[in-house]
N, C-alpha and C positions, 0 to 999 in steps of 0.2 A: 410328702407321701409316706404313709404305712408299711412298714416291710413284713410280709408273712414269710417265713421259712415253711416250704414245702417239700416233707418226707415223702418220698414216692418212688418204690424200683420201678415204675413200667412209666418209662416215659419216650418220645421221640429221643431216635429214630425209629426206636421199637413201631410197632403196625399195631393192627388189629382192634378189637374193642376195648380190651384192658387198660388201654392208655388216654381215652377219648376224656374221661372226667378230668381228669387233670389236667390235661391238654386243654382243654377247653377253659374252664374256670379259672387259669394260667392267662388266658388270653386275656378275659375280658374282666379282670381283676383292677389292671392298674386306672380302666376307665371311670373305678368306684373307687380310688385313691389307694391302692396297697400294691405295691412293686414284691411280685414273688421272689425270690431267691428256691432256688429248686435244688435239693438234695437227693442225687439218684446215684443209678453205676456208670462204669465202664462201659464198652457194649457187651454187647452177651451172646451168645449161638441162641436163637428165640426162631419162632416160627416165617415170619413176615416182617420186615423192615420197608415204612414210609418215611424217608426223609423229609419230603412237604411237610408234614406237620410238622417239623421246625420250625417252616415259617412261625405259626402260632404264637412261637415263645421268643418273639423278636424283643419285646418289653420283658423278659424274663432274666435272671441272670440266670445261673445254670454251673452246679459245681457237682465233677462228678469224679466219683470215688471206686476204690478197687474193691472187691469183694470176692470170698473165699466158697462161693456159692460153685454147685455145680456147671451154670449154664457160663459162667464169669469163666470157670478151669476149660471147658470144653474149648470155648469161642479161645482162649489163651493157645492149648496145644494145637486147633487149625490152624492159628496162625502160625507158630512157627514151623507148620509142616508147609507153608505158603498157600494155606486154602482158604486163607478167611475170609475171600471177597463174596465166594461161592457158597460159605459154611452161612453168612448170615442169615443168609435166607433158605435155612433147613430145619426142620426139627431137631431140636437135640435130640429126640426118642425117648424112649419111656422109663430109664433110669434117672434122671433126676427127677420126676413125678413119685418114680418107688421111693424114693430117700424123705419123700415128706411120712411114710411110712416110719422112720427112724429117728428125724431129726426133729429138735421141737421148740420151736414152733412152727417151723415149716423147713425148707430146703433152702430157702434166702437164709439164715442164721446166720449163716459165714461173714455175712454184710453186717451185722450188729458192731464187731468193734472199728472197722472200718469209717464206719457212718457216725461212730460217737465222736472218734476224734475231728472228724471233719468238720461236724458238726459244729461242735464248740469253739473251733476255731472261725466259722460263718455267726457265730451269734458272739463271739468278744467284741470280731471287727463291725457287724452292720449294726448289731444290736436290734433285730426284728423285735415287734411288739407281739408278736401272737407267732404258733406253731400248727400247720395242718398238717397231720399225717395220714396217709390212705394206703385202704388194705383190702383184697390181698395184697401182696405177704404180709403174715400177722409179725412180721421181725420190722417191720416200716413203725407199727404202732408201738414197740416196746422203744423202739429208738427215739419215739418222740416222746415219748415219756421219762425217758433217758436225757434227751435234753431239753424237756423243760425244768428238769430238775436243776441245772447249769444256767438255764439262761431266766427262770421265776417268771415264763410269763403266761397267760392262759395258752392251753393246749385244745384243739378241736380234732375229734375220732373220725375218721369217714369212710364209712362199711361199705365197701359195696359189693363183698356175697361177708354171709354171716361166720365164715370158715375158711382158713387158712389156704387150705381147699378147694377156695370158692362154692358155688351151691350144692357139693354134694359133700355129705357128709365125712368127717377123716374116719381113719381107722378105729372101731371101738374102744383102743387100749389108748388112745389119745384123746377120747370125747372130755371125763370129766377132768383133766388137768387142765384141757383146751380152755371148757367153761368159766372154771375158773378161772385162772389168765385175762379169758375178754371180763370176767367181772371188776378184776385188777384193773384192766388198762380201762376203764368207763370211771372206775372209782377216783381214778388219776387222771382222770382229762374233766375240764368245763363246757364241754361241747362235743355230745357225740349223734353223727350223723348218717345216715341210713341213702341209698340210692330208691327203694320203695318199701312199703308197708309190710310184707314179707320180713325183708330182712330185717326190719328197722322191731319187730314182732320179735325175734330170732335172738337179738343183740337185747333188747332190756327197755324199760319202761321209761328210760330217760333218752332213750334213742327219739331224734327227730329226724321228720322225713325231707332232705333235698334230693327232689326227683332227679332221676337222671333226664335228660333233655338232649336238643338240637341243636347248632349252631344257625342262625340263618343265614351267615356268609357264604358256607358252605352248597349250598343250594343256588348258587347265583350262577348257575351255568348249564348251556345248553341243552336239553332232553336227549340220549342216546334213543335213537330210533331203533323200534326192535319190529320184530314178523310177528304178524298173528296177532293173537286174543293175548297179549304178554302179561302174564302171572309170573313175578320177580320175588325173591326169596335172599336175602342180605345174611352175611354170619354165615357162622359153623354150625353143621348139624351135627351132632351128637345122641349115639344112642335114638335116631328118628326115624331109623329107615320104614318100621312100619306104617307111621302117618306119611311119609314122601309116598311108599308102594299105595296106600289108600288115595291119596290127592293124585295118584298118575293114574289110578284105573277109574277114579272118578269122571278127569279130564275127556278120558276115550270117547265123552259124549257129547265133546267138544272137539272135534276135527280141528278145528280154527286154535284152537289154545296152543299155548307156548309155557311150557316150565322153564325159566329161568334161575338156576343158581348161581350167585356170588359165592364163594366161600369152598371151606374146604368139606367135604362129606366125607361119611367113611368108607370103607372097601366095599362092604355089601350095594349099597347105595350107588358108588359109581360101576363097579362091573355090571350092576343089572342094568343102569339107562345111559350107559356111556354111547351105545349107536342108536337111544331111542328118539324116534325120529318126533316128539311131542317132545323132549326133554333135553335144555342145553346145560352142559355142564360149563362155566366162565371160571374157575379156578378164583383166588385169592387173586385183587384187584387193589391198585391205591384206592384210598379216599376219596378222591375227587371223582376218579372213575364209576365209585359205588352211588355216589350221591347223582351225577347224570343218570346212569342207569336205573333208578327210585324214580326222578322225576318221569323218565318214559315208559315207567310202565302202566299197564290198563289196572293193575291190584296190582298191591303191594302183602305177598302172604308170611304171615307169622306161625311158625310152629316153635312152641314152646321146651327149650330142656328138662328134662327130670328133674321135678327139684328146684327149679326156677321160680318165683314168683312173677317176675317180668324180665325181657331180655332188654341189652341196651339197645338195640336194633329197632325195636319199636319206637321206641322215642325220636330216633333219625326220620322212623316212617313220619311220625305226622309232621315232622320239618317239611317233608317229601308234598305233601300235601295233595297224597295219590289214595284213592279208598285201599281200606286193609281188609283182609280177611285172615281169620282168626280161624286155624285150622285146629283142629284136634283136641283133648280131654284132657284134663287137669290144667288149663291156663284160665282161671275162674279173674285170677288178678289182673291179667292180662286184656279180657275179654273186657273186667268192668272197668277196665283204663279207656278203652277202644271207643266204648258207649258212651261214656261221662263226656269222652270229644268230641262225642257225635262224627268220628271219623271211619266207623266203618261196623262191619258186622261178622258177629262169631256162625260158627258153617260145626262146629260142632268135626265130627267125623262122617256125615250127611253128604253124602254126593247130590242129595234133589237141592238142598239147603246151599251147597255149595257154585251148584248151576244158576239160581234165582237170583245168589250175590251175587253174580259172575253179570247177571242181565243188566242187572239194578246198579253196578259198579259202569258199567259200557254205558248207560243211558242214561245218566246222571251222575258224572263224578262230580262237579263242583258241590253237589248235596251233601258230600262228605270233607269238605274247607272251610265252612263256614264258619265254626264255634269258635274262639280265642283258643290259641294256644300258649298264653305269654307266659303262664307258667313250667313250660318244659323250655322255653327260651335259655340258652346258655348266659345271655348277657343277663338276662333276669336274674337268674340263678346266681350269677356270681355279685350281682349288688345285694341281695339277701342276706348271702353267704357274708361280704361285708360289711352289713348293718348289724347281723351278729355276733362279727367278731367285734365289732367298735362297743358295742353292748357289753362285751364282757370284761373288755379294758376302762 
């Protein structure tokens, strides 16, 4: 079996959606003959910690290194005030996000020398034939290019938002050093890869698209029973409260409907429907808990970030195999994801358009499972992924 060394700060037990690609592709790698070797942190003070997806990385080896990064110093001083058990699972708050304002190429930096020497000492002893690293942080991509330089073997880039950032733009006095940089690290790697068309548009003409995708294991378990007409809603909103305030006075002509949120929303957002009796708020949930809760709902709704081209949330839906609906303005990539699967239908900002999908979801959902999905399939994914690498060695 093939060894890939895989660069990655967000990995288990970190939570959330930033870790799910690699998680995943981690998984179902060694079934296409390459045993990952994983290069990440310490823990960190980060939003949300899933331990389960550990499991995932039972075939993985996993070497994890110190970093001079802010979230690395925070989770450090909780604990020796004795709070770490409670700190993991907090925001560290909005100072290390300002610091990518300052540092460059993001606020991970501290992790670069760290991760080089560790590195090199993972690639003298296993000697992997090939290097994937994944970004964000763009310090994960310098590091692999850092040691592919040590270890000479092909290197693969894997974007998945175009910006250190993630999909919203950094500060203007960082854009054209940035650009530069990702031009560097593309020039220096054999394989650079994109989560969707968006970004893969963003990054450069040699960018190819591995879509993000779904596990289907994951999905092997009982439907959470919910009340009502249940319209479920997975992820973090951000910056959304106007399309949420539009899809709740929409609902009103729905008695019977149910908004359900996973995930974290902002202040505006939960004070106004925190008692609203159409709208439940479910907080940040494990993974397994999100994935029952997809399977039982009557729609599965999508609202798009700013800036987004597609979220990875989507991709989970059509694992879900429950009709979507595509709420709100500017998810154009999003929408012609949605249609190509024949999985469901865009509602626009349309409360009539919104009601009609709401009918046509209740009274025929298997209409919307029928098309293949093997291409957002993780296991797919990760035998492509290593038909590619074998290609380039």
């Amino acid at each position: 079996m093939r060894r890939l060394l895989v660069v990655a700060y967000y990995t288990p037990p970190l939570g959330l959606s930033g870790v799910q690609r690699v998680t995943k592709l981690c998984k179902f790698l060694p079934e296409a003959g390459w045993q990952p070797l994983i290069l990440t942190v310490k823990p960190v003070a980060y939003y949300h910690y899933d331990p389960h997806l550990l499991d995932d990385l039972r075939a993985s080896r996993i070497y994890r290194t110190e970093t001079a990064d802010p979230n690395r110093l925070l989770s450090l001083l909780r604990s020796r005030a004795k709070e770490l058990t409670p700190a993991l699972g907090r925001s560290p708050g909005g100072w290390p996000r300002l610091l990518n304002y300052f540092l460059f190429p993001d606020s991970k930096v501290g992790w670069l020398p760290f991760g080089s020497v560790a590195g090199r000492h993972i690639i003298d002893r296993e000697k992997p034939a090939a290097i994937l690293a994944s970004a964000p942080p763009f310090t994960a991509l310098l590091l692999g290019v850092r040691l592919k330089a040590h270890a000479h073997v092909p290197l693969a880039l894997d974007f998945r938002d175009p910006w250190p950032t993630g999909f919203a733009p950094p500060p203007p006095h960082q854009r054209a050093a940035l650009r530069r940089l990702r031009r560097y690290l593309v020039e220096h790697s054999e394989l650079v890869l994109a989560v969707n068309d968006g970004t893969a548009r963003a990054v450069g003409p040699r960018c190819e698209v591995l879509d993000n995708g779904f596990d289907p294991t994951d999905f092997e378990v009982e439907p959470t029973r919910l009340d009502g007409l249940s319209v479920v809603h997975v992820g973090n909103l951000w910056r959304n409260h106007a399309e949420v305030a539009a899809l709740v006075e929409a609902l009103r002509r729905r008695p019977e409907a149910r908004l359900y949120l996973a995930g974290r929303v902002d202040g505006a957002t939960r004070r106004r429907f925190a008692n609203d009796p159409q709208v439940r708020l479910l907080g940040t949930l494990p993974h397994s808990d999100v994935c029952a809760l997809m399977k039982g709902a009557d729609a599965l709704l999508y609202i798009g970030k700013p800036g987004q081209p597609v979220g990875i949330k989507l991709y989970e839906y059509l694992g879900a195999r429950r009709p979507i609906l595509v709420w709100g303005e500017g998810s154009d990539e999003a929408a012609g994801l949605v249609a190509d699967a024949a999985a469901g239908l865009w509602c626009g900002l349309d409360g009539a358009k919104l009601a009609a999908a709401l009918d046509e979801a209740k009274r025929d959902p298997a209409r919307f499972s029928r098309a293949s999905r093997e291409r957002f399939d993780r296991r797919c994914q990760a035998r492509r992924l290593a038909d590619r690498l074998e290609a380039l060695i």
